[in-house]
N, C-alpha and C positions, 0 to 999 in steps of 0.2 A: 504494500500500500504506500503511495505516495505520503510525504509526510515531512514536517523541518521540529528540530526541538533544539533549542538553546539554551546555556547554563551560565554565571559568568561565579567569582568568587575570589577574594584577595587571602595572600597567605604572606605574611609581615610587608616587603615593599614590592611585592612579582601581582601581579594583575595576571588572570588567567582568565581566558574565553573561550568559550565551546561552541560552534554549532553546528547542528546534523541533520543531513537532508536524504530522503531516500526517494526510489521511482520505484516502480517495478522492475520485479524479476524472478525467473522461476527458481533461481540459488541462490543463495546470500553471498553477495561481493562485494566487500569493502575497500575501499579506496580513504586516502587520508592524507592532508593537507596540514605539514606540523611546523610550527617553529623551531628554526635551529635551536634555540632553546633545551627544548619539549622531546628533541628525534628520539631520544634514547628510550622514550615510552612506546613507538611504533609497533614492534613485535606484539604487544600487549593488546593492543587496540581488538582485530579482529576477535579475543576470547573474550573480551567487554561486549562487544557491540553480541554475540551470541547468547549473553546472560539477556538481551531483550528481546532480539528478533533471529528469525528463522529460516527468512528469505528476501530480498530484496536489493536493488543498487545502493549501497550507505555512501555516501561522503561524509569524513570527518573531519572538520577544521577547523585543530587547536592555536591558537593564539596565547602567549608567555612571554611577558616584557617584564622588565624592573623598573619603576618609577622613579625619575631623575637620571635613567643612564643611556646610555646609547647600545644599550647591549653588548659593549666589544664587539661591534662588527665589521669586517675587511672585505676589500672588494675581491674577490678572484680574479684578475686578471688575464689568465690563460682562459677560463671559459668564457669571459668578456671579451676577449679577440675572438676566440670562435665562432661567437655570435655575430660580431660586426661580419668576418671573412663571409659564414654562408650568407649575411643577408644581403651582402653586395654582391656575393657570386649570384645569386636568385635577378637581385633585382638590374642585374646588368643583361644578364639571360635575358629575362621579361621585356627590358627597355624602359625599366620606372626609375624615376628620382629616390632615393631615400631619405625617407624625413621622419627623425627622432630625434631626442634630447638625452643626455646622461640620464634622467631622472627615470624615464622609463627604460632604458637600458638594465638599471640597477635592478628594477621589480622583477626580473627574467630568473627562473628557479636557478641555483646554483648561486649565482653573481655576488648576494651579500654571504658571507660566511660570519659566524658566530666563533669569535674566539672561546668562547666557554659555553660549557653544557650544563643542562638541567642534573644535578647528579646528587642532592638533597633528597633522603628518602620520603624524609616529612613533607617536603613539596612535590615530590611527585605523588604522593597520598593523595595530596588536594588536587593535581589534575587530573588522577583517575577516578575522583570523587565527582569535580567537575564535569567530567563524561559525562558519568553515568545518569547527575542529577540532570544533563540533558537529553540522555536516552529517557527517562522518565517523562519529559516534558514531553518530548515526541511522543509515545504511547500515549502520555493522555489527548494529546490534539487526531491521533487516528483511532482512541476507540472511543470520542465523538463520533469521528467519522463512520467509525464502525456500527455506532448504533442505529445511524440514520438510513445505511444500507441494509442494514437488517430490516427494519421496518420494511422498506423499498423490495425487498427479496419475499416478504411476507404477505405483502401485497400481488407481487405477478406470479408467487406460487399460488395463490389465490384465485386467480384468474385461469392459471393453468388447470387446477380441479377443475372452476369449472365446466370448462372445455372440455376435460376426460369426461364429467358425466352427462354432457347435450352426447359426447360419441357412444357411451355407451346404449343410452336412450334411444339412438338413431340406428343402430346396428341389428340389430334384429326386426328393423322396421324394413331396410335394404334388403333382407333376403326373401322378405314376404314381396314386395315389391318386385323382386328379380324373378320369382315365379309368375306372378301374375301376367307383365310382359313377356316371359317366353312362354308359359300359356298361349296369350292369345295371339303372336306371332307364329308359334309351330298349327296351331289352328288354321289360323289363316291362309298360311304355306300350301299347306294339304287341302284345304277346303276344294281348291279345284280338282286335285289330281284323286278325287273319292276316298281317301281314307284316312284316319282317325290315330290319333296319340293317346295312350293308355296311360292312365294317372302313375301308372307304375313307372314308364318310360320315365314322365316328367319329374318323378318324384326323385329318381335317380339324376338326372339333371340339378334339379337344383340340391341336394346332398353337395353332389361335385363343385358347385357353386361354392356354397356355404363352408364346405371344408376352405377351401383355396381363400377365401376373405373372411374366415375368422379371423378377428382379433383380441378375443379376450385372454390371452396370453400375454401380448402383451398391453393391453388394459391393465391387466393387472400387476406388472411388472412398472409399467409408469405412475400408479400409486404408489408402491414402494417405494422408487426413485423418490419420489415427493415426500413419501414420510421420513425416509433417511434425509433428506434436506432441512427439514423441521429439526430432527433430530443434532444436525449436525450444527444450526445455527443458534440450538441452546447450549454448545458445548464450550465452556470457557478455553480451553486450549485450542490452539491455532488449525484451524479445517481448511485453509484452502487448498491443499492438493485434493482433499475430501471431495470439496466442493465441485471442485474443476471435473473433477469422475462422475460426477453425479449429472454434471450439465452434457455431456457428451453423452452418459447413459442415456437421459430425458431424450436427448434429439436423434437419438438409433430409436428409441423404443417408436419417438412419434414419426419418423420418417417411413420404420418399416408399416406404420397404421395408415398411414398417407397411400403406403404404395399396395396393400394389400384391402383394403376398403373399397374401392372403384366406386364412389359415390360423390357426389359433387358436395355435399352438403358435408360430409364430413373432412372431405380436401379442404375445404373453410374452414373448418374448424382448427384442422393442424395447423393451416398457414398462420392463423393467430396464434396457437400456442407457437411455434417456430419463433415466431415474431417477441412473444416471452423468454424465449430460452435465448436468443440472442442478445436481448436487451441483460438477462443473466448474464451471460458470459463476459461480456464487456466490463460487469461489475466486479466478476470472479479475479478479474485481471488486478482488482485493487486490493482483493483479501491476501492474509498473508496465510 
């Protein structure tokens, strides 16, 4: 689930800020933006950021200065020529002018170096503290979110019963239906040619019918589907891989009901739930 939580906190004269932004995604990959400062906590970060979440793109990025200093920081020189060499080799390629300032030179990852390192255990305390108090800020701003979707989920599960039961209601009305018309078409056929269909014939006929476009199989299997949804979205621990199974089951069960039904009225009917299970799955995209 998309999501931003920030943290900030001082620990004698070091200022320390947190903030953390996630997108989707189907594994959790964290990425992390640290002051030289701060590097020495990097290895750490990933087994933090999994005490909250499970899945998702994380961005991390710590901020650690000391008030009144300039950080001891030096330029790198050797990566600040490398910079200038390809962006002239580039823009002489291209045919552009280059236009920059030291000031934005400096900002380029590498360029400023930190003569000294975060290596106080009691401050790095407080910036794994700091994290974390902003992985919590994050969790509470998506399960807001998370409740608002649930409702939303509860709602077009809703509408999906529906729909299962106008199809059910209508499925045994199509097979009487299907007799009827082929009745009076095989009637009709033979009426000139003198001779007559035996209720037995047609009774066998439509059997064959009604085998071939049952679908209370899976009627009954896309209630399931739907009460494992219920199910899944009272469950406090994290469901979206759940979920994501459950929205692909939904759309096999209604597709093969779509293609084994041969009735216009109930092709209606799928195409709305369809139209449900897609507006799901788009959602499923934000669950973790």
């Amino acid at each position: 689930m998309t999501g931003h939580g920030e943290a900030a906190m001082r620990h004698d004269d070091f200022a320390i800020d947190v903030e953390i932004r996630t997108v989707n995604n189907r594994y959790l990959k964290v990425a992390s933006k640290i002051s030289d400062l701060a590097s020495v906590i990097e290895p750490q970060l990933e087994s933090i950021v999994r005490e909250f979440l499970k899945r998702g793109s994380v961005t991390v990025s710590i901020r650690v200065c000391k008030a009144g200093t300039s950080n001891a920081s030096k330029i790198n020189q050797e990566t600040l020529e490398d910079y200038l060499m390809q962006s002239k080799s580039i823009a002489d390629r291209l045919g552009i002018q280059l236009e920059y300032g030291l000031g934005q030179l400096l900002l380029l990852p590498g360029v400023l170096e930190s003569t000294r390192q975060l290596d106080d255990e009691q401050l790095l305390d407080v910036v794994r503290s700091t994290v974390r108090s902003a992985l919590e800020d994050l969790q509470s701003m998506r399960s807001r979110e998370g409740e608002a979707m649930k409702t939303q989920f509860i709602g077009t599960l809703s509408q999906i019963a529906s729909n299962k039961s106008l199809i059910e209601l209508r499925a045994p009305t199509v097979i009487a239906e299907y007799r009827t018309k082929l009745d009076q078409r095989i009637r009709n056929g033979l009426a000139n040619l003198g001779h007559e269909v035996t209720d037995i014939d047609l009774l066998r006929e439509v059997l064959i019918y009604a085998d071939r476009c049952d679908i209370s199989e899976e009627i009954t299997r896309l209630a399931s589907h739907l009460s494992q949804f219920h199910a899944a979205l009272s469950n406090p621990e994290s469901q979206g891989r759940r979920l994501d199974f459950l929205i692909q089951e939904l759309f096999r069960e209604t597709n093969t009901i779509g293609a084994k039904a041969n009735d216009s009225q109930v092709s209606q009917l799928v195409v709305s739930i369809k139209t449900a299970i897609e507006q799901m799955r788009e959602l499923i995209q934000n669950v973790e």
